[in-house]
VEXVO-457954 format. One line per field, with one value per residue: residue in three letters; y, z negated, x of N, C-alpha, C in turn. Coordinates in Angstrom, 3 decimals, always signed. Example, Ala and Ser with C-alpha at 12.3 -4.5 7.8 and 13.67 -1.06 7.14 Angstrom:
<nodes>
aa = [Ala, Ser]
n_v = [-5.690, -2.250]
n_w = [-7.800, -7.080]
n_u = [+13.190, +12.850]
ca_v = [-4.500, -1.060]
ca_w = [-7.800, -7.140]
ca_u = [+12.300, +13.670]
c_v = [-3.300, +0.030]
c_w = [-7.800, -7.870]
c_u = [+13.200, +12.900]
</nodes>
This chain:
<nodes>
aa = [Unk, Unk, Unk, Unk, Unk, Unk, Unk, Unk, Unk, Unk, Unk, Unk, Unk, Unk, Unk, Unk, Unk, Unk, Unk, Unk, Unk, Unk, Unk, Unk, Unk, Unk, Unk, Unk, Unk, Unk, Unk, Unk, Unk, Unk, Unk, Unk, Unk, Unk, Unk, Unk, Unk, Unk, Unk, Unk, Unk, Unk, Unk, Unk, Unk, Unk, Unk, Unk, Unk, Unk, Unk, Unk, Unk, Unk, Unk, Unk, Unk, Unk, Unk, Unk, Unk, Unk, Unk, Unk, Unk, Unk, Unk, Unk, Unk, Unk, Unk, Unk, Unk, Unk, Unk, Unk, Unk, Unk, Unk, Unk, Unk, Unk, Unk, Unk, Unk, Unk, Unk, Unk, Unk, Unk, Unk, Unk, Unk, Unk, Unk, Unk, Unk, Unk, Unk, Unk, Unk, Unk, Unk]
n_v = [+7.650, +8.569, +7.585, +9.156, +11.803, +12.365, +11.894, +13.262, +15.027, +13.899, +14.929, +17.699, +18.582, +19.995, +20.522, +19.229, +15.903, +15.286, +13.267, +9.335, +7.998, +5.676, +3.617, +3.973, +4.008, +6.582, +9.442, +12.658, +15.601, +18.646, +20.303, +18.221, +15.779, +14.805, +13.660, +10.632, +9.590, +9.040, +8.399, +9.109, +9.815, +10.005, +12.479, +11.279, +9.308, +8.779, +9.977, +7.564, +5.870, +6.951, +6.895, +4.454, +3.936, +5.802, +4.525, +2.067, +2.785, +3.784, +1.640, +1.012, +1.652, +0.154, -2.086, -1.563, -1.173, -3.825, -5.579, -4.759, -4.928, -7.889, -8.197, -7.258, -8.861, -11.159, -10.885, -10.827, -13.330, -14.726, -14.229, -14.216, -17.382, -18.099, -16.832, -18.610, -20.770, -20.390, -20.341, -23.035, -24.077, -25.628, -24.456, -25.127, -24.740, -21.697, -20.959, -22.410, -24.652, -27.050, -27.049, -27.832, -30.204, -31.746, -34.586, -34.817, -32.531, -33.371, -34.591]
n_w = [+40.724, +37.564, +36.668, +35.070, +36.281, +38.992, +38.189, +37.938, +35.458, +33.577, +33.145, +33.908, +37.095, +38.317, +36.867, +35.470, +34.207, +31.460, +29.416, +28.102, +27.729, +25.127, +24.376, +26.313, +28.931, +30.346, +32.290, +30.990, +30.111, +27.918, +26.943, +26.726, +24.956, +22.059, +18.826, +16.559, +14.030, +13.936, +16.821, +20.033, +21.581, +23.741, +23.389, +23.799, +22.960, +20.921, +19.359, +19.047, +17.680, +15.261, +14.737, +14.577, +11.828, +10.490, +10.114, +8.616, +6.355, +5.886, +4.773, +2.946, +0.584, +0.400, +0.076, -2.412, -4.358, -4.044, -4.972, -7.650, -8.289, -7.816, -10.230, -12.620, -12.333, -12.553, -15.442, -16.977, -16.334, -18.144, -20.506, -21.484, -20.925, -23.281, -25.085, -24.984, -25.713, -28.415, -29.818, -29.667, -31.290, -35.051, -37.606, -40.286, -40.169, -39.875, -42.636, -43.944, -45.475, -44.053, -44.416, -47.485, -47.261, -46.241, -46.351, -47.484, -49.426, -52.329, -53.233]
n_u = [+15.178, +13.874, +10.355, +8.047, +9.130, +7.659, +5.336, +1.890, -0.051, -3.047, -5.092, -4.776, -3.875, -2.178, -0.074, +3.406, +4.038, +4.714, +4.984, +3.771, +0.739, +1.019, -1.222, -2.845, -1.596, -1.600, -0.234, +0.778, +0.591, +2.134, +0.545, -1.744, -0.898, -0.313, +1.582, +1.161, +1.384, +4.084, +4.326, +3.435, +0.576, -2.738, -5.153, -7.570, -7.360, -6.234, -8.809, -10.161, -8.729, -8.908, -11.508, -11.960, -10.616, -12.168, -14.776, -13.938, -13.171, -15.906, -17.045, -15.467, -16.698, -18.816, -18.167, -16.992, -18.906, -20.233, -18.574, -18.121, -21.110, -21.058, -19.100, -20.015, -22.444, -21.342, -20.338, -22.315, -24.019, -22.212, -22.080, -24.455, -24.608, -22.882, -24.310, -26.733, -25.490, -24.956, -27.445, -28.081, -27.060, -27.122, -29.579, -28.784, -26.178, -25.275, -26.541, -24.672, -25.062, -23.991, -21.678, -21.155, -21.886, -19.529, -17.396, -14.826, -15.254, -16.726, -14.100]
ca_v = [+8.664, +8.546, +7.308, +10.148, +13.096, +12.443, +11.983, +14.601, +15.109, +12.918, +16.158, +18.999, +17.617, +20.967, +20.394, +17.919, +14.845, +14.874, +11.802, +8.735, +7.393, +3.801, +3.065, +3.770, +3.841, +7.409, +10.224, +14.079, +17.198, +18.796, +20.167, +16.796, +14.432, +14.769, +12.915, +10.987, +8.070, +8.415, +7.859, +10.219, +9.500, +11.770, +13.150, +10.493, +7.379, +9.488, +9.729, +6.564, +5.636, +7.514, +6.969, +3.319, +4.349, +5.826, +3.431, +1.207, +3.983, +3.811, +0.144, +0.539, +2.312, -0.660, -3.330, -1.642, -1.554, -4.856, -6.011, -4.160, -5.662, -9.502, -8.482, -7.263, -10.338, -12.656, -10.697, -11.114, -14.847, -15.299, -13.767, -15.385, -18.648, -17.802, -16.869, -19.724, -22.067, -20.126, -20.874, -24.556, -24.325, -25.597, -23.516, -25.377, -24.023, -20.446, -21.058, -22.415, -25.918, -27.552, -27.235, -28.184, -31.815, -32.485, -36.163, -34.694, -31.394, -33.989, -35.598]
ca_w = [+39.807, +36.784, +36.999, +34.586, +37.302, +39.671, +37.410, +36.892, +34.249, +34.267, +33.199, +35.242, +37.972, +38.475, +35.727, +35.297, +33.342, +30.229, +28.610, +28.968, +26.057, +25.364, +24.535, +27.849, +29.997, +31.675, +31.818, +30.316, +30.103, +26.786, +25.794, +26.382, +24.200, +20.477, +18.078, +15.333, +13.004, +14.632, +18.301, +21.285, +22.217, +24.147, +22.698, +23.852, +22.335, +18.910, +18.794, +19.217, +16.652, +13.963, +14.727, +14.325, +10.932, +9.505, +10.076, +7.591, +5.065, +5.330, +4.939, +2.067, -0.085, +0.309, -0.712, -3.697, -4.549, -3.962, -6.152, -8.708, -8.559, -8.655, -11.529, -13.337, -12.629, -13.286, -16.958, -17.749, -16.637, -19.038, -22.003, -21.158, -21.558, -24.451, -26.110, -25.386, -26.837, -29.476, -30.099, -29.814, -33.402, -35.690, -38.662, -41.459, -39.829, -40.274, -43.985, -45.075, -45.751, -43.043, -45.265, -48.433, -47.327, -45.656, -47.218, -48.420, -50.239, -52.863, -54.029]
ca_u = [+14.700, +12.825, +9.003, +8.007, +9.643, +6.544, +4.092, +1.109, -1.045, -4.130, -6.166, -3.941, -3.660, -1.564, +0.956, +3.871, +3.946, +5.930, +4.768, +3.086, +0.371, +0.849, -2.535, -4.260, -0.979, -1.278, +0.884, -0.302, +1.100, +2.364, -0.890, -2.767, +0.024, -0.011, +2.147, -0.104, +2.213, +5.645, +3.534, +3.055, -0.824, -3.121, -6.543, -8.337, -6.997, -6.287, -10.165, -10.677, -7.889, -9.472, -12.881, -11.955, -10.457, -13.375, -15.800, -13.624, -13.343, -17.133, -17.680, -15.124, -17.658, -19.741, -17.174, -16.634, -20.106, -20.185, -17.536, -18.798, -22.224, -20.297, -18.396, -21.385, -23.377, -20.735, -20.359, -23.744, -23.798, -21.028, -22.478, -26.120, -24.440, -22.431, -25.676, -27.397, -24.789, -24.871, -28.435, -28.104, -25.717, -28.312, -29.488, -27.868, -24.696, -25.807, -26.973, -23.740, -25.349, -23.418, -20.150, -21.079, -22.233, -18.488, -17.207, -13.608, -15.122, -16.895, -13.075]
c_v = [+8.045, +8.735, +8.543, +11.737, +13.020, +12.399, +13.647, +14.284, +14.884, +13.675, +17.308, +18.321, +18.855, +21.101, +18.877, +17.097, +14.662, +13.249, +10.829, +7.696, +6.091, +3.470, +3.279, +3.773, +5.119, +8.479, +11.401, +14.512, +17.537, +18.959, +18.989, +15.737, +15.145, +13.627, +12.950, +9.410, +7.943, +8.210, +9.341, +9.454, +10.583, +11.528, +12.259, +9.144, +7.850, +9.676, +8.801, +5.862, +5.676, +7.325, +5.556, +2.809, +4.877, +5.387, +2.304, +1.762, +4.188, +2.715, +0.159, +1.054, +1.153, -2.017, -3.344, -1.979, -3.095, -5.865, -5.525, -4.657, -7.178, -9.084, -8.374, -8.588, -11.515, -12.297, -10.900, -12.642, -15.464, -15.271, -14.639, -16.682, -18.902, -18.004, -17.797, -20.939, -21.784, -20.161, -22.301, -25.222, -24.385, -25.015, -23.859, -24.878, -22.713, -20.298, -21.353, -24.078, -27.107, -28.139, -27.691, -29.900, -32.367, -33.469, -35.297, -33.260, -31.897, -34.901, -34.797]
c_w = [+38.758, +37.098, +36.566, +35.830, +38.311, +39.292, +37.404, +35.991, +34.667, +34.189, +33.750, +36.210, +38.756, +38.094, +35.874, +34.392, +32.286, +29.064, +29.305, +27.686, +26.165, +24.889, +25.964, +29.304, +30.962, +30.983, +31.813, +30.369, +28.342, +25.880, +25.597, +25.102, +22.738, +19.622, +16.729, +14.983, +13.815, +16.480, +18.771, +21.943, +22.830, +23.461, +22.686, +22.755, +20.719, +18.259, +18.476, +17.975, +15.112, +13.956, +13.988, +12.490, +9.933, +9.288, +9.025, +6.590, +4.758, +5.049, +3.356, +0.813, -0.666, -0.248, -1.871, -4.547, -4.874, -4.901, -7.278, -9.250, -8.897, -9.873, -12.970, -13.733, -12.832, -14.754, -17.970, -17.770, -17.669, -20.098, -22.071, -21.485, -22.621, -25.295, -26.219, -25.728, -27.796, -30.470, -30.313, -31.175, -34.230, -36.920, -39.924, -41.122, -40.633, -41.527, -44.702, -45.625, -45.401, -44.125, -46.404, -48.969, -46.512, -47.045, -47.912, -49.625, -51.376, -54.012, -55.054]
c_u = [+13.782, +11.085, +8.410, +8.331, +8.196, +5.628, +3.121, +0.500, -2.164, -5.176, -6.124, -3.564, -2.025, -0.074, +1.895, +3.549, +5.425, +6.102, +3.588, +2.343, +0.764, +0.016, -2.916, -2.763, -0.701, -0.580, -0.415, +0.743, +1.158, +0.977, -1.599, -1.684, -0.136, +0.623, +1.446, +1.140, +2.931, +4.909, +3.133, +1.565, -1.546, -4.501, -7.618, -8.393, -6.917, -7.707, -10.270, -10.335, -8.383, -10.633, -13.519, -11.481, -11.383, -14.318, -14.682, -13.839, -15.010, -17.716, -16.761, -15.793, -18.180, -19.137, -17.210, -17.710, -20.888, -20.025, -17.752, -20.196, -22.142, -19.914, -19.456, -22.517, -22.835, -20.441, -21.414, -24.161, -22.977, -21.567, -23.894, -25.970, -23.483, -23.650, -26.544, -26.775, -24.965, -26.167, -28.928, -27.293, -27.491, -28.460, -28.983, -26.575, -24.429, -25.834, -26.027, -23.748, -24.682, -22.051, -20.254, -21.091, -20.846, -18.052, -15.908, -14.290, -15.651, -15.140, -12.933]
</nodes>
């Protein structure tokens, strides 16, 4: 015979066993089993499942945050040293002076 046929329910002890979770291994009764992503689990392990699920969803808050604060401070590093090259151009540049003393603009 089928293993399942003797089975009870690990919370009715009253009731047969229609299924059997495969996370924790025991058999339940219709009301205890719920189907969560294609999977027959019972109440227990589906907490657990999801519980384990939203603790990422709350960490992913903080990632973004994160990443957002790098991108920020690597845009401002960028520009910061932009600007200070751009301070090291010496002021005859600026003025125009720079160009007038090139050797070919004299032929």
């Amino acid at each position: 015979m089928n293993e399942i046929t003797r089975q009870r329910c690990f919370n009715h002890l009253g009731r047969e066993a229609v299924a059997r979770c495969p996370e924790c291994a025991r058999f339940f009764c219709r009301e205890c089993i719920t189907e969560h992503e294609d999977r027959v689990v019972c109440a227990a392990c589906l907490k657990t499942s999801t519980a384990a699920v939203e603790k990422t969803r709350r960490y992913a808050g903080l990632f973004l945050l994160t990443r957002c604060a790098f991108g920020f401070l690597t845009l401002w590093l960028l520009f910061f040293t932009i600007g200070r090259l751009l301070q090291l151009i010496p002021t005859s540049f600026h003025e125009g002076n720079l160009w007038r003393n090139l050797p070919w603009q004299n032929w």
